[in-house]
Legacy VTK file of the C-alpha trace (Angstrom):
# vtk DataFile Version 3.0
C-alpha trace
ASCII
DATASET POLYDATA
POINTS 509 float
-0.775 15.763 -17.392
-1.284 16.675 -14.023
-4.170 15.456 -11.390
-6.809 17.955 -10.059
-7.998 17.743 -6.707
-11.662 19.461 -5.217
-13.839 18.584 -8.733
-14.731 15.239 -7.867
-13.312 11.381 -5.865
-9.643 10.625 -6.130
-9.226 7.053 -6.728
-5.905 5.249 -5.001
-4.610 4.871 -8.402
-4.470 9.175 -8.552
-2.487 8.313 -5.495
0.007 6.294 -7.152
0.876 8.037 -10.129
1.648 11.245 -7.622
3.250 9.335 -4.968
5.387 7.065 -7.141
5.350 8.490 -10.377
5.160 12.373 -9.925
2.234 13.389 -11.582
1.631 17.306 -11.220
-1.056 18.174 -8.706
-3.530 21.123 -9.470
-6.104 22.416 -6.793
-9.153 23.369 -8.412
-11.021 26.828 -7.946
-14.109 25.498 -6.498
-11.884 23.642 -3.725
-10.418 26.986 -2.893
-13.503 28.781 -3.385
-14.597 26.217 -0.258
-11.437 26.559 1.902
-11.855 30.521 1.865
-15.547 30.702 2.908
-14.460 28.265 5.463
-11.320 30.448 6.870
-13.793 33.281 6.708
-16.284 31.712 9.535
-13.181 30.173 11.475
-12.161 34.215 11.596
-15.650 35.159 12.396
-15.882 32.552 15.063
-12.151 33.429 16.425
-13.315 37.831 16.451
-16.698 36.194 18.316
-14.259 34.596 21.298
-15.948 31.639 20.427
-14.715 28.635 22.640
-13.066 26.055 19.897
-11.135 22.947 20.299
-7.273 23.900 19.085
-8.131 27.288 17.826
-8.898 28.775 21.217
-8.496 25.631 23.264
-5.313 23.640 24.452
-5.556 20.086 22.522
-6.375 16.610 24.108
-6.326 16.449 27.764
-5.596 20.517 27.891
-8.211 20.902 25.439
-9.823 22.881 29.078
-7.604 25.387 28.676
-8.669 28.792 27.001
-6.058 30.486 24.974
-5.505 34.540 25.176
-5.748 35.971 21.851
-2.044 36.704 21.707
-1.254 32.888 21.999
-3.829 31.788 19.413
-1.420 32.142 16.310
1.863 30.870 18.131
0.207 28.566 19.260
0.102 26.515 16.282
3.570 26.587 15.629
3.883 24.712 19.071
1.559 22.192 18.164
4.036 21.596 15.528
7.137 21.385 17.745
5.468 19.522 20.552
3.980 16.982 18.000
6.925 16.212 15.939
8.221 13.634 17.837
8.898 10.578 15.805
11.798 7.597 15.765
14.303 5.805 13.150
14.870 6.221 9.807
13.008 8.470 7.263
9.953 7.123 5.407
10.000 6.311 1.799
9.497 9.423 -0.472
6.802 7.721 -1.966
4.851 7.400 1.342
5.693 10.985 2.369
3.703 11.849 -1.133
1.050 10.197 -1.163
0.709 11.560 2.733
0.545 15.145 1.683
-1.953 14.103 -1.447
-4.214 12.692 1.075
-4.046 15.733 3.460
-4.567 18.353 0.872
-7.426 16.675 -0.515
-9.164 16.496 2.891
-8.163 20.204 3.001
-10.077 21.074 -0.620
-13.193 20.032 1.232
-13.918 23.224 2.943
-14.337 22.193 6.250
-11.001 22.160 7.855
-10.118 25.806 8.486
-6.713 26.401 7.661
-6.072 29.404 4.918
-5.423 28.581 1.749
-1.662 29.024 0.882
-1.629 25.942 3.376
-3.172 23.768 0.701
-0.786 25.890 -1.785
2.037 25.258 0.261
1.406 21.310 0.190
0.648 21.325 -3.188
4.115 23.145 -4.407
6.053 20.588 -2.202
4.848 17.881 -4.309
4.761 19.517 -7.631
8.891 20.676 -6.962
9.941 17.695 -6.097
10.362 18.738 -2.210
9.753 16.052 0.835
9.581 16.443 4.227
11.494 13.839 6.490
9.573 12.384 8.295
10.290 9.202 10.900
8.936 5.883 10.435
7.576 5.046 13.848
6.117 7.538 16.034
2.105 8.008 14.889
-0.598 5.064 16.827
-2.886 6.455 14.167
-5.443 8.494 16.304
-5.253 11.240 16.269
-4.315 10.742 12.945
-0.803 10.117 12.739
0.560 13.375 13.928
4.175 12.722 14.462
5.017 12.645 10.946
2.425 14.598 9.745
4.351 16.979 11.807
7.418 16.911 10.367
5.916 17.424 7.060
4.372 20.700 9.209
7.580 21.742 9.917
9.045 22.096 6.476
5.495 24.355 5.548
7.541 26.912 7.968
10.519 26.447 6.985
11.732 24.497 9.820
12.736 20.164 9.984
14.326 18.708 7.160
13.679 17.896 3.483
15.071 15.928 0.462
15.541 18.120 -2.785
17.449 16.469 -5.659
18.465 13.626 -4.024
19.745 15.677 -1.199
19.033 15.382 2.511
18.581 19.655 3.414
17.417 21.794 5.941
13.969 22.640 4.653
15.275 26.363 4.339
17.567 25.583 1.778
15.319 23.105 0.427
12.008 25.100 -0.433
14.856 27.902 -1.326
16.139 25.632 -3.732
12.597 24.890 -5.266
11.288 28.525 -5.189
8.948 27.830 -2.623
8.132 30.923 0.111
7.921 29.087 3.721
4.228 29.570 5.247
3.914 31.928 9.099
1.057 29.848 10.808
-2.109 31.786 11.435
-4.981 30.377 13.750
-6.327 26.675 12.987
-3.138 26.437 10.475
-1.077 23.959 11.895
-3.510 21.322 13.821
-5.238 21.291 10.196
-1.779 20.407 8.748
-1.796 17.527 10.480
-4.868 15.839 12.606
-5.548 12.962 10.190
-5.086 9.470 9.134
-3.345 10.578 6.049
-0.147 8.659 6.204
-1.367 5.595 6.372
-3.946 6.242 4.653
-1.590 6.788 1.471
0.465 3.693 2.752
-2.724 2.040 2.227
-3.211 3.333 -1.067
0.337 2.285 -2.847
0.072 -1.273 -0.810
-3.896 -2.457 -2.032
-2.254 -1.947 -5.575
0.926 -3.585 -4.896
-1.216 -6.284 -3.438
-3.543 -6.658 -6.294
-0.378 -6.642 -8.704
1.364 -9.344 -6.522
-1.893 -11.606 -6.624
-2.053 -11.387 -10.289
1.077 -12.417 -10.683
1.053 -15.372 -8.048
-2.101 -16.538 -10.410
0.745 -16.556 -13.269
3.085 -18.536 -11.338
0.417 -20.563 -10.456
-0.026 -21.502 -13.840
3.218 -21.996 -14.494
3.363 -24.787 -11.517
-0.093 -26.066 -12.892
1.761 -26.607 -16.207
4.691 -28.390 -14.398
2.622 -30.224 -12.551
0.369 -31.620 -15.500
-2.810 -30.509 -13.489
-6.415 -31.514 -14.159
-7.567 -28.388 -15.223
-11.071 -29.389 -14.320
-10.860 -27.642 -10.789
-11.022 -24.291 -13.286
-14.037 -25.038 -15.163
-16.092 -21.880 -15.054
-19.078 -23.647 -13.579
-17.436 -24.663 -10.400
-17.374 -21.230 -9.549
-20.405 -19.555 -10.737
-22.297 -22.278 -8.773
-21.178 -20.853 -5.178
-20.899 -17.668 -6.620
-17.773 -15.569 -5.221
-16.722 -12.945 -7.358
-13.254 -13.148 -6.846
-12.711 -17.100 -7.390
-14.637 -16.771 -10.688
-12.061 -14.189 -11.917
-9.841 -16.065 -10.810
-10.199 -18.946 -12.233
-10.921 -17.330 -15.408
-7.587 -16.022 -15.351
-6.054 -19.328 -14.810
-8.083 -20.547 -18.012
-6.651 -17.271 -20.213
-3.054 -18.085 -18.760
-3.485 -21.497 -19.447
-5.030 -22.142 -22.431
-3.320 -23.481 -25.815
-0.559 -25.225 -23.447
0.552 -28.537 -25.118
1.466 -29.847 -21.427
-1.561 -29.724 -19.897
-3.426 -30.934 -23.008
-1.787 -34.690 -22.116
-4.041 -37.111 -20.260
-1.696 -38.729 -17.724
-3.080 -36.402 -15.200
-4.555 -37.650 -11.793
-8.241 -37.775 -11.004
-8.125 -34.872 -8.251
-4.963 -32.448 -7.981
-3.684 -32.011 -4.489
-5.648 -28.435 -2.325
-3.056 -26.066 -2.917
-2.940 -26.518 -7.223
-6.921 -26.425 -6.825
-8.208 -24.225 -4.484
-6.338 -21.536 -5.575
-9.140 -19.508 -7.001
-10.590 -20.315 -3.776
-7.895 -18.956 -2.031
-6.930 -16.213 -4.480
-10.352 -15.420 -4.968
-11.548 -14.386 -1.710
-7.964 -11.938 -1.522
-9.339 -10.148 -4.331
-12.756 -9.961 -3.020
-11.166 -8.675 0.272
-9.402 -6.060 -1.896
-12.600 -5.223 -3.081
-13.956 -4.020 0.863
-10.660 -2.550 1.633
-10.712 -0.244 -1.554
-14.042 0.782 -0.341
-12.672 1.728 2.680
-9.748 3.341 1.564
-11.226 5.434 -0.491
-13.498 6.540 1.870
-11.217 7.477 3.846
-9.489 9.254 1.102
-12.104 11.675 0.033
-13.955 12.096 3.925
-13.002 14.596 6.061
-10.612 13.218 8.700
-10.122 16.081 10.737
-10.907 17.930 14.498
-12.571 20.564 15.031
-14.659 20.183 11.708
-16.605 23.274 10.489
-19.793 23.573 9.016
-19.967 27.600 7.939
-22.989 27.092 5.507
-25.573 25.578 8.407
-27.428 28.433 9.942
-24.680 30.660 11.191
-22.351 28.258 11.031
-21.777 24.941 13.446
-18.336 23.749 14.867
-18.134 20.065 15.879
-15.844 18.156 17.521
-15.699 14.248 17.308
-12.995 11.846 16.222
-12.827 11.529 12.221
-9.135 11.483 12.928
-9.524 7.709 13.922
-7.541 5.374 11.864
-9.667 2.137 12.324
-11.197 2.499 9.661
-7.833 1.927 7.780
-6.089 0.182 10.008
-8.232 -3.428 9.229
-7.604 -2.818 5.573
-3.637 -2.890 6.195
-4.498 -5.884 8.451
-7.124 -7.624 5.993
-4.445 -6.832 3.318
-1.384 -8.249 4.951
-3.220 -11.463 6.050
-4.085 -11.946 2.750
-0.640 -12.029 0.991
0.462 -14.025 3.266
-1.914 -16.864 2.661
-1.386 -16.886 -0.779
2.526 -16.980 0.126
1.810 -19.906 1.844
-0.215 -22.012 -0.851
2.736 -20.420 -3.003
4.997 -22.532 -0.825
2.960 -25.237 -1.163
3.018 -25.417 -4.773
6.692 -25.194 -4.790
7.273 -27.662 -2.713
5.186 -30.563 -4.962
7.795 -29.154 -7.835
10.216 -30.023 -5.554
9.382 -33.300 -4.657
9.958 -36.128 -6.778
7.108 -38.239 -5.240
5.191 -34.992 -5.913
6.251 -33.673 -9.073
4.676 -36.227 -11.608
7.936 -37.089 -13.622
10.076 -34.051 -12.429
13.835 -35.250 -11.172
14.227 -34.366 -7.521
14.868 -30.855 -6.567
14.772 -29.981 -10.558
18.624 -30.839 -11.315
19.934 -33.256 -13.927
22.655 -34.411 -11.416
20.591 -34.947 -7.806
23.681 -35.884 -5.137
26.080 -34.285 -6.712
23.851 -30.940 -7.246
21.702 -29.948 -5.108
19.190 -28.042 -7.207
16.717 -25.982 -6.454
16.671 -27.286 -2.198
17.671 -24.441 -0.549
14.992 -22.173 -2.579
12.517 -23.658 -0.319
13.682 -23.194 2.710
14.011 -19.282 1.696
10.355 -19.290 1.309
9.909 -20.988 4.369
11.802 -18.164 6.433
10.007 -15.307 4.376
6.383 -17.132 5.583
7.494 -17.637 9.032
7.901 -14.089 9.158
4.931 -12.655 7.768
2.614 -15.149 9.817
4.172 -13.131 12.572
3.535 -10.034 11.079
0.114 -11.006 9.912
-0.845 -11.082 13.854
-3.046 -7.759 14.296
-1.706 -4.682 15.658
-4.886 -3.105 15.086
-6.543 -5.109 18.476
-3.513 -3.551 19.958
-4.511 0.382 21.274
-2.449 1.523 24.291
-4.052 4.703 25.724
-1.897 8.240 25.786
-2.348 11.965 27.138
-3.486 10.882 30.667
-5.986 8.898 28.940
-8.083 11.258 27.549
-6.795 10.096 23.667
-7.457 6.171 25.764
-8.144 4.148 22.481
-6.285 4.316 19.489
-5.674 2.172 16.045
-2.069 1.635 15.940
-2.553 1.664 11.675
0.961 3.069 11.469
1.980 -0.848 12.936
-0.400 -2.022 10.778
0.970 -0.125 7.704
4.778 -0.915 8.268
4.175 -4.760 8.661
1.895 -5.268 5.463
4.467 -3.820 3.772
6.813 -5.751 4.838
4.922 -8.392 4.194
4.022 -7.653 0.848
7.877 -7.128 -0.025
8.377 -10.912 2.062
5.727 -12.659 -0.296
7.455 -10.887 -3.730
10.220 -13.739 -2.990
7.937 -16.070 -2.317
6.435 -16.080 -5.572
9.644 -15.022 -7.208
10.521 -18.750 -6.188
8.144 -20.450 -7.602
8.263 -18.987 -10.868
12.025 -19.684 -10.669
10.969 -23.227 -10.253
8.494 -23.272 -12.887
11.015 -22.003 -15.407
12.774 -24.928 -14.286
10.499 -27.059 -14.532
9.178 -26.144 -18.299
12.652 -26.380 -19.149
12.251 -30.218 -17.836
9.185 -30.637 -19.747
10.411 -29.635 -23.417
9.637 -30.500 -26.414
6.345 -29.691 -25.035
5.065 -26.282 -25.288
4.148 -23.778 -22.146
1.035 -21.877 -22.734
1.229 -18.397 -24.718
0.700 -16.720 -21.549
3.157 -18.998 -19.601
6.030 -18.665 -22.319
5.907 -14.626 -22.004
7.005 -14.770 -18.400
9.430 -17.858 -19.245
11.092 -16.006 -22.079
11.431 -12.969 -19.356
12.800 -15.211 -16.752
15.237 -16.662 -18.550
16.295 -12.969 -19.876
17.140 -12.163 -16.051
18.069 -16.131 -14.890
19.452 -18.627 -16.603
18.356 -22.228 -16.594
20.132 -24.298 -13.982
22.128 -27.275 -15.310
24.727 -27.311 -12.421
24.401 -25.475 -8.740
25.351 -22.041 -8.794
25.195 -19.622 -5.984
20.895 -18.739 -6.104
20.744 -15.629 -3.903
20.919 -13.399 -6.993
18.633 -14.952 -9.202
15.861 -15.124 -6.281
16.278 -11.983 -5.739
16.564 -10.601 -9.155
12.536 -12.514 -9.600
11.538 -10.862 -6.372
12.255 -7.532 -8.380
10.190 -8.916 -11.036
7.285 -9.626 -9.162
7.400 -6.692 -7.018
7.389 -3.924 -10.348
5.183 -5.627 -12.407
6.906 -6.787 -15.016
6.051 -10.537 -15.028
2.630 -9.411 -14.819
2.945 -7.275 -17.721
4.845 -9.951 -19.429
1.651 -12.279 -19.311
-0.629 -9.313 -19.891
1.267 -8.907 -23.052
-0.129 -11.967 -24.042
-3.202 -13.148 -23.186
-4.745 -9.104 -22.352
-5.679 -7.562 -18.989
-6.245 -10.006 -15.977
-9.127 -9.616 -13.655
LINES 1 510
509 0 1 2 3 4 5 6 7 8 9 10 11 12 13 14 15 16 17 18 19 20 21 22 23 24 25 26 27 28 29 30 31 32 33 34 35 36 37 38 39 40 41 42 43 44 45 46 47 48 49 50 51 52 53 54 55 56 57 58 59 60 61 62 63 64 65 66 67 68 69 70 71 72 73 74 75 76 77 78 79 80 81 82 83 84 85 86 87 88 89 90 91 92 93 94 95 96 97 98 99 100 101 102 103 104 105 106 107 108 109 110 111 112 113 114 115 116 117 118 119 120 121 122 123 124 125 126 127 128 129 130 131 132 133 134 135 136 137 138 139 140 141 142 143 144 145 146 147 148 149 150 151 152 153 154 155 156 157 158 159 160 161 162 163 164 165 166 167 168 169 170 171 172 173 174 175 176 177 178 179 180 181 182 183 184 185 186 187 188 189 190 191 192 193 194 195 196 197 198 199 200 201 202 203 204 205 206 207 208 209 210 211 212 213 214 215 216 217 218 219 220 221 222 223 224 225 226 227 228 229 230 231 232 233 234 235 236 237 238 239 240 241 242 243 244 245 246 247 248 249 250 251 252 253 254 255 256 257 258 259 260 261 262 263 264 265 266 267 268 269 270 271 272 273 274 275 276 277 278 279 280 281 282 283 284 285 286 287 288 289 290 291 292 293 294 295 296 297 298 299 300 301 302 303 304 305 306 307 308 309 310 311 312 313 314 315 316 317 318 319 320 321 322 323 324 325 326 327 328 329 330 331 332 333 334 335 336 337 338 339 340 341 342 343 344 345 346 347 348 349 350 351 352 353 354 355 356 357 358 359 360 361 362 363 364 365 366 367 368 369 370 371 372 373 374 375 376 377 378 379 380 381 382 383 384 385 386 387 388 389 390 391 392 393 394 395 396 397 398 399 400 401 402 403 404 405 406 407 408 409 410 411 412 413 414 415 416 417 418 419 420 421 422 423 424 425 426 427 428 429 430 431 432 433 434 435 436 437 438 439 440 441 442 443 444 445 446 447 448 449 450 451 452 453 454 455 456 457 458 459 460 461 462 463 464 465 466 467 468 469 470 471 472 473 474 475 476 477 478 479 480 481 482 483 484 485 486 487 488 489 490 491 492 493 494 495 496 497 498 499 500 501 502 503 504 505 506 507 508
């Protein structure tokens, strides 16, 4: 199966299965069909003398300077060099992916410029398995996030360095390797390579999913602390919700109800009148991350099939119109990472919050303290909570915008950018932060059903128990924790508790 790019929207899950999974990429004819009548005007234009920005022009503040037509084509291999300019360690292949999916399928568009075997070029590194290194830090995300985009330039020529096989290679020997034929930049080539938002526009991609799989499954350990807890499930009642009407709270608590329902501890009636906020207002809280998901896929997606380039060319209106502007801006995905980020980190937080009342034994309705059978002797499940508390302290700090954050470059004519690659970086780290988070609780709420046999968990709740306890074992004496936390922060973080409880009670809103 492969996914074809220039017959209609790609969708960020497209994005995923080429970025993380490797799904073949195919460039339709029609998108080529577009790219080549657009080359032809940019040649027309270019024969004409015609005065264009980074075709005939320096770029940013020497955009003033006029190019001789002997510079034009090297030219763009020194926007390349001068561009590629980036710090620390390489980014996740993943990332680098889902980078060049976004750029080519700005290219298919037909109103970038660059010749074809560009997009051809970009499409065989993905489809052989070859990616360009490119540095972590470097891009403030206008325009675009040229630094790495620029490394992934350099490898189109034959030039930086790429990963083949597991292997860190010259890209020489790399697209060698793969059978790929290095590209000779031609006029327009290499600024349309790389003026975009593209990187972090694919980091935004992989990290609204990741998000939307962590936040089901922090409604599953919810459920599982709801069940420990012997919550009044009437906070859930469907009508609650429908009554103020958000979206995301109803589905929510719908999918506490599904998760919940057929549990033999939360059928008993020594339950108190009103649970404390953080057992019920989580669809509240949940609810309005998923309904900020909601914007932020808008947006991403967007951004994903738009044209996020400069110069962009028009060739079919009147005899053709070149405009210059700033689609390369990466506000537009920059608040996304930051609405995205801010939002796992709240529900890390009420996370915490839940643990903590499991924790408790003034809290935890009948639950010995810290979850041990021996409390003074053992110390239980303690420490686990102050390991959430370091993983929240961090990602409050690194839910504090860098998108407000611009600091202006090349003498201030490029005087406002939106730092997105900041953005990008901390969301996911704090997305990776919250996966222990929750990977706590449901450690504790294993421990806790254990605590509440012979009663029964729910059918939804005893899928991810019978998973935990295939990975951790139940507690009955302290043991060094730091590989079972860790070993449920994997678990959250692929997927597999959620697809545990899927198992059972079907697909989750």
């Amino acid at each position: 199966m492969a996914l074809t790019i220039g017959n209609g929207r790609l969708a960020i899950e497209g994005v995923l299965r080429v970025a993380r999974q490797r799904e073949q990429v195919t460039v339709s004819d029609a998108a080529f069909d577009r790219i080549r009548h657009c080359r032809s005007f940019v040649d027309k234009k270019i024969a004409e003398h015609a005065v264009m920005y980074g075709i005939t022009t320096g770029i940013g503040e020497l955009s003033e300077v006029f190019l001789p037509p002997e510079q034009i084509k090297a030219f763009q291999k020194y926007i390349v060099y001068s561009h590629a300019a980036g710090y620390g360690e390489p980014m996740a292949e993943e990332i680098v992916r889902a980078a060049i999916l976004s750029r080519i399928n700005v290219l298919s568009q037909g109103h970038s410029g660059c010749r074809p075997v560009i997009v051809e070029t970009m499409r065989d590194l993905l489809n052989k398995g070859v990616t360009p290194v490119m540095c972590q830090k470097g891009s403030v995300g206008a325009c675009g996030d040229l630094s790495p985009m620029s490394q992934m330039a350099l490898v189109l020529i034959g030039e930086g360095e790429a990963f083949y096989k597991g292997e860190r290679l010259p890209s020489k020997i790399a697209l060698q390797k793969a059978g790929i034929e290095p590209v000779v930049f031609e006029a327009r080539d290499g600024l349309a390579s790389i003026n975009g938002s593209n990187v972090i526009t694919g980091m935004a991609s992989l990290q609204l999913l990741d998000a939307d799989t962590f936040t089901k499954t922090a409604e599953i350990a919810a459920v599982m602390t709801l069940e420990g807890l012997k919550a009044n499930m009437l906070a859930y009642d469907e009508r609650l919700h429908k009554i103020r009407g958000y979206r995301g709270a109803i589905e929510c608590a719908e999918n506490i109800r599904r998760l919940s329902a057929d549990s033999e501890i939360l059928a008993q009636k020594d339950k108190k009148v009103q649970d404390a906020y953080s057992m019920r207002s989580t669809p509240q809280v949940l609810g309005t991350a998923k309904d900020t998901y909601r914007f932020c896929r808008e947006m991403i997606e967007t951004e994903l099939n738009g044209v996020g380039d400069n110069p962009i060319f028009f060739p079919d209106e009147g005899d053709g119109v070149v405009l210059t502007g700033a689609n390369f801006q990466g506000t537009p995905i920059a608040f996304p990472l930051e609405f995205i980020g801010m939002s796992v980190t709240t529900i890390a937080v009420i996370s915490e919050r839940r643990t903590n009342r499991l924790l408790n034994k003034n809290l935890s309705v009948g639950l010995p303290a810290f979850l041990t059978e021996g409390a003074g002797m053992f110390s239980g499940m303690m420490l686990t909570q102050y390991t959430q508390g370091a993983l929240i302290c961090e990602n409050r700090v690194l839910s504090h915008p860098a998108a407000t954050g611009s600091i202006p470059a090349a003498a201030d004519q490029e005087d406002f950018v939106s730092m997105g690659m900041t953005s990008a970086i901390k969301t996911r780290q704090i997305i990776d932060n919250a996966c222990g988070v929750v990977g706590i609780e449901l450690l504790c709420g294993a421990q806790a059903a254990d605590f509440r046999k012979p009663l029964k968990l729910s059918r939804g709740s005893n899928a991810v128990y019978e998973l935990i306890r295939e990975h951790v074992k139940y507690m009955k004496e302290d043991r060094p924790l730091y590989d079972d936390i860790n070993k449920m922060a994997e678990l959250v973080r692929t997927g597999k508790i959620l697809e545990a409880a899927e198992s059972a009670v079907g697909k989750l809103k």
